[in-house]
VOMARLO-977781 format. One record per residue: x, y, z of N, C-alpha, C, CB in turn; residue number from 1. Coordinates in steps of 0.05 Angstrom, whole numbers, m for minus. Glycine has a CB too. Layout:
VOMARLO-977781
rec n_u: X	n_v: Y	n_w: Z	ca_u: X	ca_v: Y	ca_w: Z	c_u: X	c_v: Y	c_w: Z	cb_u: X	cb_v: Y	cb_w: Z	n: NUM
...
end
This chain:
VOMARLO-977781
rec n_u: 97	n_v: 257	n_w: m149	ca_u: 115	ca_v: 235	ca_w: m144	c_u: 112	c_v: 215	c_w: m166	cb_u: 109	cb_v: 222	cb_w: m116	n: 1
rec n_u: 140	n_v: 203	n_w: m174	ca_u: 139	ca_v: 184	ca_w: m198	c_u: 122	c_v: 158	c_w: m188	cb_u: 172	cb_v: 174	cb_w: m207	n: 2
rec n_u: 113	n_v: 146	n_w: m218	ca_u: 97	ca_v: 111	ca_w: m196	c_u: 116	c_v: 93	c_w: m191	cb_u: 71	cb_v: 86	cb_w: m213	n: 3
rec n_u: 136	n_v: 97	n_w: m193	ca_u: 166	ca_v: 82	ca_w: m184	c_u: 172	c_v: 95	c_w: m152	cb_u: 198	cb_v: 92	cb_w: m211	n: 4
rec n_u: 165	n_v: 114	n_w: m150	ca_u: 174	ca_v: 123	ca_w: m121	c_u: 136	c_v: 114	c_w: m105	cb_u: 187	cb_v: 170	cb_w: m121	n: 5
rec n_u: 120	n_v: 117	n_w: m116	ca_u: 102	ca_v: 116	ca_w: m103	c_u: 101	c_v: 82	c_w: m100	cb_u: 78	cb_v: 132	cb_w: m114	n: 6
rec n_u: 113	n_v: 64	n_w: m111	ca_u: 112	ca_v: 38	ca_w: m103	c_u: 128	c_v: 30	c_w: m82	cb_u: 116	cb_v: 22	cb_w: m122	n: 7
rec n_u: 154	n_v: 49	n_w: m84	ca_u: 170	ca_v: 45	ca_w: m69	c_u: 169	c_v: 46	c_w: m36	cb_u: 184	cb_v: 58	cb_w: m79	n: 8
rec n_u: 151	n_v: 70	n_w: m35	ca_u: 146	ca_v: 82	ca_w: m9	c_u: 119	c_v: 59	c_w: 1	cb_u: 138	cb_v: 121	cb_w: m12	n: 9
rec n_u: 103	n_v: 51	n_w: m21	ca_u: 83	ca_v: 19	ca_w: m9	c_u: 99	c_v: 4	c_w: 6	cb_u: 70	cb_v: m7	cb_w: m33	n: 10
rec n_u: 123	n_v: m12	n_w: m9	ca_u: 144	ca_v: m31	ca_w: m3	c_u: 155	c_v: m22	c_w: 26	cb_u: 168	cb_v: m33	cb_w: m27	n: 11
rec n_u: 164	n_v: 6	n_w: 16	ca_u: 172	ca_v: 11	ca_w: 45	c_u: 150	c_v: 7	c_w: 78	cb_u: 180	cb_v: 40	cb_w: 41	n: 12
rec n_u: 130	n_v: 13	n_w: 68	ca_u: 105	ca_v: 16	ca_w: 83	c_u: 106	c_v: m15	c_w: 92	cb_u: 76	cb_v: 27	cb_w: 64	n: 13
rec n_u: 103	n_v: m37	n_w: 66	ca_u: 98	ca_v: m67	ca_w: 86	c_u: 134	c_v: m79	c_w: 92	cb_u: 73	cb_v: m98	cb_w: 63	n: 14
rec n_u: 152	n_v: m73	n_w: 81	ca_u: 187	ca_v: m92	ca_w: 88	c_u: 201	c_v: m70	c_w: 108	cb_u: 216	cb_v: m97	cb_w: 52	n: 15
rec n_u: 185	n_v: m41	n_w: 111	ca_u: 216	ca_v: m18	ca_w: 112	c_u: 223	c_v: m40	c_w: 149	cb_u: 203	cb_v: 38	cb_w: 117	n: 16
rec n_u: 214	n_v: m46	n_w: 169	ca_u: 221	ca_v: m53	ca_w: 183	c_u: 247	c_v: m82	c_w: 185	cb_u: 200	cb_v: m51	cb_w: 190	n: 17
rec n_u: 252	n_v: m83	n_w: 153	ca_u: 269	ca_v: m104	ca_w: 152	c_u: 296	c_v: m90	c_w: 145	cb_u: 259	cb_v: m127	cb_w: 133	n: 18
rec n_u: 299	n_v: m67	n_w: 144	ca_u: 319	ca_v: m51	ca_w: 137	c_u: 330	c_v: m43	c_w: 168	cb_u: 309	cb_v: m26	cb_w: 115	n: 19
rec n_u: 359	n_v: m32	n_w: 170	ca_u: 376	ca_v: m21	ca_w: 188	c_u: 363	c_v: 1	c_w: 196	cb_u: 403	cb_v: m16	cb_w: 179	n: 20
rec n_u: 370	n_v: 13	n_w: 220	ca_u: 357	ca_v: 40	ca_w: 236	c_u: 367	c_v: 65	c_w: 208	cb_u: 378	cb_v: 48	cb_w: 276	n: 21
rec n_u: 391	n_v: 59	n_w: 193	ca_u: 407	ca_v: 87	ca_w: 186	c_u: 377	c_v: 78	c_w: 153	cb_u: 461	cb_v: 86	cb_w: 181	n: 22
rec n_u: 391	n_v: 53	n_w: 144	ca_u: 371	ca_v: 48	ca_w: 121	c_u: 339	c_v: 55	c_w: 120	cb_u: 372	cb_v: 22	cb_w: 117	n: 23
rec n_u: 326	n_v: 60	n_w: 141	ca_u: 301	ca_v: 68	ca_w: 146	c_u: 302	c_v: 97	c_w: 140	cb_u: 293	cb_v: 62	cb_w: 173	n: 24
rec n_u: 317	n_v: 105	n_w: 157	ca_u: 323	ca_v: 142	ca_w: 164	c_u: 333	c_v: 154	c_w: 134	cb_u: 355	cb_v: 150	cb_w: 192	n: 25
rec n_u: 354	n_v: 142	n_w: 122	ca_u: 356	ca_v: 159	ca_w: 95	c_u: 329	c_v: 148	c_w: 74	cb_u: 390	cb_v: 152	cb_w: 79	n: 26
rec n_u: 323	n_v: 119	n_w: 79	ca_u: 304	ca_v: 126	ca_w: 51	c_u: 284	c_v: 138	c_w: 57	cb_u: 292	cb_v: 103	cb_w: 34	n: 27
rec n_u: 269	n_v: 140	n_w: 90	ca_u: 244	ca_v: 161	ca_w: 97	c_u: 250	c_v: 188	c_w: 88	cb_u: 237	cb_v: 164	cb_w: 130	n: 28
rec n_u: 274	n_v: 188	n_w: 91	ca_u: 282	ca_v: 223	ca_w: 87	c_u: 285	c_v: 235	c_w: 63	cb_u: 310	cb_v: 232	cb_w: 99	n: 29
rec n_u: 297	n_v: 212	n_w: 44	ca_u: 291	ca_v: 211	ca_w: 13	c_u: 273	c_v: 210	c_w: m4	cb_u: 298	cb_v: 196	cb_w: 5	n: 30
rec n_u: 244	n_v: 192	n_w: 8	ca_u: 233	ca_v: 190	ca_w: m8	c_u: 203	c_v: 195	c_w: 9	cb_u: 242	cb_v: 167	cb_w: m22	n: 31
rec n_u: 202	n_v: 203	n_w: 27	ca_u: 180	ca_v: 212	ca_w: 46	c_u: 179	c_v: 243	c_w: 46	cb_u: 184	cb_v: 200	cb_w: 77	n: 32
rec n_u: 204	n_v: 247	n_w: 50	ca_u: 209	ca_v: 278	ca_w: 57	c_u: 222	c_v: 289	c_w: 41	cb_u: 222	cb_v: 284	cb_w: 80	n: 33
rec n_u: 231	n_v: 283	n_w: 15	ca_u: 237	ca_v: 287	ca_w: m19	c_u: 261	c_v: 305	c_w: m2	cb_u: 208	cb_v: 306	cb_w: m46	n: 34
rec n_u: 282	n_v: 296	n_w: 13	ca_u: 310	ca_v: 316	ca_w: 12	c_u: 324	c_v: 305	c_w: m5	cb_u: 328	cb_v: 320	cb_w: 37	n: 35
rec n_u: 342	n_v: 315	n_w: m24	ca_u: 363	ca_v: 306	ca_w: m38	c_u: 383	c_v: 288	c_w: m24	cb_u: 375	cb_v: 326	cb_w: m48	n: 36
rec n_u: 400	n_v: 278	n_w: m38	ca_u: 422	ca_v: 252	ca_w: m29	c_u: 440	c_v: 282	c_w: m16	cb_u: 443	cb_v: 226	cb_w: m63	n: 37
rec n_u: 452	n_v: 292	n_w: m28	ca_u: 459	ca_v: 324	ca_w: m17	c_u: 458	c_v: 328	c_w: 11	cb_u: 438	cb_v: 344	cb_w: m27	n: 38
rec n_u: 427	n_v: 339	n_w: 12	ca_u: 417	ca_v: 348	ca_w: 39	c_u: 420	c_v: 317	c_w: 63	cb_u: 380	cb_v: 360	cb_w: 33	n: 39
rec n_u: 414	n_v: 302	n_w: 58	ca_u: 415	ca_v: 289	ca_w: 75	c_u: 444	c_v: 276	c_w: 81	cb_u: 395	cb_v: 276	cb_w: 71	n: 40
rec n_u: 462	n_v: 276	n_w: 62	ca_u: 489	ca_v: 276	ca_w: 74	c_u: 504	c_v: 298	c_w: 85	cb_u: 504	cb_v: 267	cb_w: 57	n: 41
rec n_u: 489	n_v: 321	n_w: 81	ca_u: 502	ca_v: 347	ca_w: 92	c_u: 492	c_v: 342	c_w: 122	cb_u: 490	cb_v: 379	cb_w: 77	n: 42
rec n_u: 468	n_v: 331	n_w: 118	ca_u: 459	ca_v: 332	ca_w: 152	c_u: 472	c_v: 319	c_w: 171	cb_u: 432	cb_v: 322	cb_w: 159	n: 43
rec n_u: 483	n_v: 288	n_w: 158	ca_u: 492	ca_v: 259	ca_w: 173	c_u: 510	c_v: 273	c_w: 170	cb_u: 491	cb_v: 226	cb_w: 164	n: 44
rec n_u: 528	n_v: 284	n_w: 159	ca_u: 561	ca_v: 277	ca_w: 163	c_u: 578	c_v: 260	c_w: 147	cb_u: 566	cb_v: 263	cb_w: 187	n: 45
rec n_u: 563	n_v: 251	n_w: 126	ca_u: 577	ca_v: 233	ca_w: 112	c_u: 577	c_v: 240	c_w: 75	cb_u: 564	cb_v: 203	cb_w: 121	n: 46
rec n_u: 578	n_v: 218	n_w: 68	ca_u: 588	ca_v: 228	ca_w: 36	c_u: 564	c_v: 226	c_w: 16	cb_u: 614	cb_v: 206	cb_w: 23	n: 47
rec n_u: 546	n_v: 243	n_w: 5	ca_u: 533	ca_v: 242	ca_w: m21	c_u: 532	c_v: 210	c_w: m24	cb_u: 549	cb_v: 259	cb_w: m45	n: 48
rec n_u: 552	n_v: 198	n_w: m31	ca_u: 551	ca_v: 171	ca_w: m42	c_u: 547	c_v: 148	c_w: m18	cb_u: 579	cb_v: 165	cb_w: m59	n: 49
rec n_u: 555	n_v: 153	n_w: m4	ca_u: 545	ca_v: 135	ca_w: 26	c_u: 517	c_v: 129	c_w: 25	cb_u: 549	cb_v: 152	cb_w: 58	n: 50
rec n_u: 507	n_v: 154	n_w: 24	ca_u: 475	ca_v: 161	ca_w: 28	c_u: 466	c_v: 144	c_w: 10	cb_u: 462	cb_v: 192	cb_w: 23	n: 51
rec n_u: 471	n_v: 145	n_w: m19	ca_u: 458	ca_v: 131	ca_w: m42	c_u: 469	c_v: 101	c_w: m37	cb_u: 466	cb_v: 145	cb_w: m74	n: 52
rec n_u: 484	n_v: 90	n_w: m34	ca_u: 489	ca_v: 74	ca_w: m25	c_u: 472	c_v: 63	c_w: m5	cb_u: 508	cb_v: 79	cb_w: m22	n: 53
rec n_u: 467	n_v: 71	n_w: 17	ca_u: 448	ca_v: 61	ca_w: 31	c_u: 423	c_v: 62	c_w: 27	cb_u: 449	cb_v: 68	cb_w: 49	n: 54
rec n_u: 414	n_v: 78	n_w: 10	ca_u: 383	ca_v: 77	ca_w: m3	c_u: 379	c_v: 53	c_w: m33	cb_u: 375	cb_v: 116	cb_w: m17	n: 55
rec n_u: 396	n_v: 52	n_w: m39	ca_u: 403	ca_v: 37	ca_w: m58	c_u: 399	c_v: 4	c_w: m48	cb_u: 431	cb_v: 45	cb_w: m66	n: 56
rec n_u: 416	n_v: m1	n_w: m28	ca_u: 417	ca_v: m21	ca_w: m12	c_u: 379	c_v: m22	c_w: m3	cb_u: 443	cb_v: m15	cb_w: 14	n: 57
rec n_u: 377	n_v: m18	n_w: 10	ca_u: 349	ca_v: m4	ca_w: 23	c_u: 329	c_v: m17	c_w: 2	cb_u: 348	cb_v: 36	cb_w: 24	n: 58
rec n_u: 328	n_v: m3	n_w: m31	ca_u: 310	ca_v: m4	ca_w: m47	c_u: 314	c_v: m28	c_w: m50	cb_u: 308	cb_v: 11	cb_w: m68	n: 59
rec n_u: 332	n_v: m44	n_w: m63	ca_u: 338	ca_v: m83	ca_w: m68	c_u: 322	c_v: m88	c_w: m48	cb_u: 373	cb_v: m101	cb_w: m64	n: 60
rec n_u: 337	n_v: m82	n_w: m26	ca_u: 322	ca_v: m103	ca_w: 0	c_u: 289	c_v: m105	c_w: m4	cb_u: 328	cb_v: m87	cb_w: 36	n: 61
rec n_u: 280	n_v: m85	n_w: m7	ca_u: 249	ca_v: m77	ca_w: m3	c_u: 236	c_v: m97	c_w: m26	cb_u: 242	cb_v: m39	cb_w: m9	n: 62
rec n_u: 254	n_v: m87	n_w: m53	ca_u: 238	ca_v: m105	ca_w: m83	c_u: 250	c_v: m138	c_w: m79	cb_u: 255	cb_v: m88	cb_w: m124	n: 63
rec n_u: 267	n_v: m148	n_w: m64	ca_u: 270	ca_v: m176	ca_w: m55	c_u: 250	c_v: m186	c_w: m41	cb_u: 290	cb_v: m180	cb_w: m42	n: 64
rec n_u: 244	n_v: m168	n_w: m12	ca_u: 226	ca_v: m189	ca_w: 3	c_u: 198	c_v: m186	c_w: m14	cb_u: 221	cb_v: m181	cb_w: 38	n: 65
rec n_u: 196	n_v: m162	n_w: m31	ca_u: 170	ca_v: m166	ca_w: m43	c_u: 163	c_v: m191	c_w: m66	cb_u: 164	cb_v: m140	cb_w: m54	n: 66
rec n_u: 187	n_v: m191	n_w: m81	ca_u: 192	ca_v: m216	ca_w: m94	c_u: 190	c_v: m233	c_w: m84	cb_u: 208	cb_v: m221	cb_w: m103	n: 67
rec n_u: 198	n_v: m242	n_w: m58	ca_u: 195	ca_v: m278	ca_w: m50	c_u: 168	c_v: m272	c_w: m34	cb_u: 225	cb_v: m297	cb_w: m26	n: 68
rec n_u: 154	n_v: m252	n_w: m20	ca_u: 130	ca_v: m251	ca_w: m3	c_u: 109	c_v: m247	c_w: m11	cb_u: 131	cb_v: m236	cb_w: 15	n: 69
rec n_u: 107	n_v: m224	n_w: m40	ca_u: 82	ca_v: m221	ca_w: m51	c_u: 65	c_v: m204	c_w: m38	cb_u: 71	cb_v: m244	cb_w: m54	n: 70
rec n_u: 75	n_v: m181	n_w: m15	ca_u: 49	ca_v: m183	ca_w: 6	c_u: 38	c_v: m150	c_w: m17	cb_u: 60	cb_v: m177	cb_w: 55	n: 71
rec n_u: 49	n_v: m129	n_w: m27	ca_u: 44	ca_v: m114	ca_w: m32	c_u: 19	c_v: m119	c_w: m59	cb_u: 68	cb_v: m102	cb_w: m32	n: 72
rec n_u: 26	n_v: m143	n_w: m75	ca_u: 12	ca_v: m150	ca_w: m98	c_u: m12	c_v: m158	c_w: m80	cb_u: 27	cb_v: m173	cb_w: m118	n: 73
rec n_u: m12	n_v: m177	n_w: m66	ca_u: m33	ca_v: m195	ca_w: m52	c_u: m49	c_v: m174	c_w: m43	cb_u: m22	cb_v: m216	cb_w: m27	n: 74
rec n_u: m38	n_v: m142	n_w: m27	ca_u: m65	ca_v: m131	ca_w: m12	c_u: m72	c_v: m112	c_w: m38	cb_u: m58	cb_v: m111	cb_w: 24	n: 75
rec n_u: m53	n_v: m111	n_w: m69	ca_u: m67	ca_v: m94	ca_w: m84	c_u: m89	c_v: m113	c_w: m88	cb_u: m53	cb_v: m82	cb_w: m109	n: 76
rec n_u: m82	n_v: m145	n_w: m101	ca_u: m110	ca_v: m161	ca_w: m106	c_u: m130	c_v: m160	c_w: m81	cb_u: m104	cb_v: m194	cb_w: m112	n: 77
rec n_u: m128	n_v: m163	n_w: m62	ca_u: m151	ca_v: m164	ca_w: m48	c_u: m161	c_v: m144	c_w: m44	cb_u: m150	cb_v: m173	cb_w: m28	n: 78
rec n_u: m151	n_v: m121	n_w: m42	ca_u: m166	ca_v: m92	ca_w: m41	c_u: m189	c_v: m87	c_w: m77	cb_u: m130	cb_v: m62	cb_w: m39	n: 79
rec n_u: m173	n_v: m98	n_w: m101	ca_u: m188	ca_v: m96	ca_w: m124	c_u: m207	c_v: m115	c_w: m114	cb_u: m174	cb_v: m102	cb_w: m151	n: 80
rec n_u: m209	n_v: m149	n_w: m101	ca_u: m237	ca_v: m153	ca_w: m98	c_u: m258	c_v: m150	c_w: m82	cb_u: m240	cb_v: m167	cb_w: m99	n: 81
rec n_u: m246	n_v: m137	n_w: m49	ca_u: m266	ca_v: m116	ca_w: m38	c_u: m280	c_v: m105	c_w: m59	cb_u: m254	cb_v: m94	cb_w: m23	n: 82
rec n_u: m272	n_v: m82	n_w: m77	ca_u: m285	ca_v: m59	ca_w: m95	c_u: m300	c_v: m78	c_w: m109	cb_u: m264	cb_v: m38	cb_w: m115	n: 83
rec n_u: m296	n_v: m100	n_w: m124	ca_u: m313	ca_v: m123	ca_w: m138	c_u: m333	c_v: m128	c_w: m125	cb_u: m301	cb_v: m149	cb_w: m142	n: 84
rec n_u: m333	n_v: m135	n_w: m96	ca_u: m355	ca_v: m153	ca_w: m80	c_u: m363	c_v: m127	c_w: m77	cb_u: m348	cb_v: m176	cb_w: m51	n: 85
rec n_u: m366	n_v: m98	n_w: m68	ca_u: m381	ca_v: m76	ca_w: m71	c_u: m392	c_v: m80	c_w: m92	cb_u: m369	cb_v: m54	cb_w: m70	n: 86
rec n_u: m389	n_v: m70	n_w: m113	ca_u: m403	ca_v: m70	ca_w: m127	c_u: m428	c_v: m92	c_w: m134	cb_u: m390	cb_v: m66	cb_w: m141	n: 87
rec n_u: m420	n_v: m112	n_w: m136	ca_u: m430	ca_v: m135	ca_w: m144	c_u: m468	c_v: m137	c_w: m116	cb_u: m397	cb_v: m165	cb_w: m140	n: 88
rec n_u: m448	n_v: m130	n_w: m90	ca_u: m469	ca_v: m122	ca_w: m71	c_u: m487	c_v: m100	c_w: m82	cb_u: m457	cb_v: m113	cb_w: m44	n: 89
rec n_u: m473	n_v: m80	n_w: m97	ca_u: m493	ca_v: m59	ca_w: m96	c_u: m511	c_v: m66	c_w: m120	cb_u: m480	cb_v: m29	cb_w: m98	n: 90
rec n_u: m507	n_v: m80	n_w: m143	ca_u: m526	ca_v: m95	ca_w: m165	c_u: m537	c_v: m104	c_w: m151	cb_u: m518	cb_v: m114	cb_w: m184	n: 91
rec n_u: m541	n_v: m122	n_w: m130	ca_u: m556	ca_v: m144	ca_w: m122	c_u: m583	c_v: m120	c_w: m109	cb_u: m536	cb_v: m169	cb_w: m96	n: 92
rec n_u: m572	n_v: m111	n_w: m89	ca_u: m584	ca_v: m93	ca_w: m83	c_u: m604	c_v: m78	c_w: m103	cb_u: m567	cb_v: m79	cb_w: m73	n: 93
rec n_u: m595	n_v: m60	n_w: m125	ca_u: m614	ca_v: m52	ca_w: m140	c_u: m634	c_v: m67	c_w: m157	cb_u: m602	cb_v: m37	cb_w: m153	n: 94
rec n_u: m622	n_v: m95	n_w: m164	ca_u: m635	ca_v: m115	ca_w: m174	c_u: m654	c_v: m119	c_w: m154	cb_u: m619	cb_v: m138	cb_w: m181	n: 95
rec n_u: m657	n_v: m123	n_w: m139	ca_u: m672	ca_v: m136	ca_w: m114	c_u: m698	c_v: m107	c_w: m106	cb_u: m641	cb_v: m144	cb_w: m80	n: 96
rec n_u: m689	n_v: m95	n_w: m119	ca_u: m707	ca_v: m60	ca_w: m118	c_u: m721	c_v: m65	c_w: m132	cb_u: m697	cb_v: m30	cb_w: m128	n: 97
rec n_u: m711	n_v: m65	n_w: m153	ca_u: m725	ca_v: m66	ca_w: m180	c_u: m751	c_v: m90	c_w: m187	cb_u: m700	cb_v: m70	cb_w: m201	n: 98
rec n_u: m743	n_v: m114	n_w: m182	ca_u: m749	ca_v: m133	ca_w: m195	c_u: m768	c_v: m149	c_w: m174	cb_u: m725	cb_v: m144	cb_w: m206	n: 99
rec n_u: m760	n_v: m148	n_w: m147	ca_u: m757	ca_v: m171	ca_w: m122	c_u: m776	c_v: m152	c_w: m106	cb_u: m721	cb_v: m178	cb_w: m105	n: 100
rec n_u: m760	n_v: m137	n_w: m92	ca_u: m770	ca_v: m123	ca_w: m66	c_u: m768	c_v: m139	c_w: m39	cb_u: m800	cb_v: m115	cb_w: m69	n: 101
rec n_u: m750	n_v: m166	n_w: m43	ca_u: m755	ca_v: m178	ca_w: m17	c_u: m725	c_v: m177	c_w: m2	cb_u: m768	cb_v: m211	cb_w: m22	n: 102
rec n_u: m737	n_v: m166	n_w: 28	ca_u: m735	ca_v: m159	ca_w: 50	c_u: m699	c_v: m168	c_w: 61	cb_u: m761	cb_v: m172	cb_w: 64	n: 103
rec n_u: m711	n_v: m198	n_w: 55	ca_u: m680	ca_v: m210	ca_w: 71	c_u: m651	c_v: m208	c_w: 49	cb_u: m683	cb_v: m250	cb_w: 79	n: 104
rec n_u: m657	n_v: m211	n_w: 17	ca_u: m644	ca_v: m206	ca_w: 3	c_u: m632	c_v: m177	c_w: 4	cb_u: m655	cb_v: m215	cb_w: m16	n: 105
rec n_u: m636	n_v: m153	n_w: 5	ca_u: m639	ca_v: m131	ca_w: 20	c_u: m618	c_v: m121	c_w: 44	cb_u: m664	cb_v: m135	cb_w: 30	n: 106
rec n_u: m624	n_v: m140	n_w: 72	ca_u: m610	ca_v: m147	ca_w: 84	c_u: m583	c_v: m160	c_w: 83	cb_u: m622	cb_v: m155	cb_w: 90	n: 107
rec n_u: m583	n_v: m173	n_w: 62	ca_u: m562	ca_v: m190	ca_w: 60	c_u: m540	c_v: m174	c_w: 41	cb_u: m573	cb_v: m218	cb_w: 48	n: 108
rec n_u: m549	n_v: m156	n_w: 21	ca_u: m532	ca_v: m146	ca_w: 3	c_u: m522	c_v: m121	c_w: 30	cb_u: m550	cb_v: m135	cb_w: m31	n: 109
rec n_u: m536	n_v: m113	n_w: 39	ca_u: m532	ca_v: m80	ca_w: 51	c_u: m506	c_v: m94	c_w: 82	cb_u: m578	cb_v: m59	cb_w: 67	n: 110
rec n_u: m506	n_v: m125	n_w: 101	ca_u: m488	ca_v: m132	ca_w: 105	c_u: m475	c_v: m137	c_w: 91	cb_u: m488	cb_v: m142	cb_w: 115	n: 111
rec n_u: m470	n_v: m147	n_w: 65	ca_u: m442	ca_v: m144	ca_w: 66	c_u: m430	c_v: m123	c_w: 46	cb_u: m430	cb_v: m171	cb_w: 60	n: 112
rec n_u: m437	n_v: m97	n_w: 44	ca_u: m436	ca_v: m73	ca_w: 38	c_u: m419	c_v: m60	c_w: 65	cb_u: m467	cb_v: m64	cb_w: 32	n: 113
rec n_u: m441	n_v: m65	n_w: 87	ca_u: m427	ca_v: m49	ca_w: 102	c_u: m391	c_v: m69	c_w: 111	cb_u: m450	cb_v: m42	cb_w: 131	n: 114
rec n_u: m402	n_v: m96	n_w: 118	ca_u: m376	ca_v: m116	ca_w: 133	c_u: m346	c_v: m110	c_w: 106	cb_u: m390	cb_v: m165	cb_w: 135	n: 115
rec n_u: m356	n_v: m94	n_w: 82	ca_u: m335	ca_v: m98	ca_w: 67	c_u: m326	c_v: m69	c_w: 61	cb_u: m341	cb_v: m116	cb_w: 41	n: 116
rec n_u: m340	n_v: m47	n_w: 72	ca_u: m332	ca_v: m21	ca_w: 71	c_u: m313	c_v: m30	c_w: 99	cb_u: m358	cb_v: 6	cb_w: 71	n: 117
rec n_u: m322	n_v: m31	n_w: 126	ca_u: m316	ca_v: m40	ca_w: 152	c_u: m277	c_v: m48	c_w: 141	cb_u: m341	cb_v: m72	cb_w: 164	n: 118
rec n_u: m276	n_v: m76	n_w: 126	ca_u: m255	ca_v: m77	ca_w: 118	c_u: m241	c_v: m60	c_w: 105	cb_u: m256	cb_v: m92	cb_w: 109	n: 119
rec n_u: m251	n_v: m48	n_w: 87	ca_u: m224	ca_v: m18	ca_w: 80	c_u: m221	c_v: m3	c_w: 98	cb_u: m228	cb_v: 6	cb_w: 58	n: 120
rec n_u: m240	n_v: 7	n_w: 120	ca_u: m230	ca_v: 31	ca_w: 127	c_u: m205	c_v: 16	c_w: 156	cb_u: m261	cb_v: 55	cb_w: 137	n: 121
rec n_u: m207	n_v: m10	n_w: 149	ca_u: m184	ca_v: m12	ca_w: 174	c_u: m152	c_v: m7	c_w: 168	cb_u: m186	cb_v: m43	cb_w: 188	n: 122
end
């Protein structure tokens, strides 16, 4: 899949609920389930160009609310500083091996190791 379709299908993931029942159904079917504009107007009943038309419509909508909401950028940045604060935990941690050996520092890196894995896997 192109990284133009793989952003698309994110967008869809956090706006698709701001789209019409039919606008949901052709771009899932388009770009989830890779059928052609073709196939999926052979299926509906309607015209090749209807279809694109409504996916078309569909895609604006999706790259608008991401433009004025930000939410897709915002959970890529916060997801890059989870992976930051991992790491940075896991230095502390080996530093604290190496150098320290003390107990609560230890503690403290390995919470928030786990409270920030905890957060991705939700």
């Amino acid at each position: 899949m192109k990284a133009k379709s793989i952003e698309m299908v994110l967008l869809f993931d956090f706006y698709g609920n701001m789209l019409t029942d039919k606008q949901k159904e052709f771009f899932d079917l388009y770009y989830n389930h890779d059928l052609s504009l073709a196939e999926i107007a052979e299926n509906e009943g309607i015209t090749r160009q209807g279809v694109r038309d409504a996916i078309v419509r569909a895609r604006n909508i999706l790259v608008e609310f991401e433009e004025k909401l930000g939410l897709y950028k915002r959970y890529g940045d916060i997801d890059d500083a989870l992976d930051k604060v991992l790491t940075l935990a896991g230095d502390i941690k080996r530093i604290n091996a190496t150098n320290y050996s003390n107990i609560a520092i230890d503690d403290r890196a390995r919470d928030i190791i786990e409270t920030v894995r905890d957060l991705i896997e939700e």
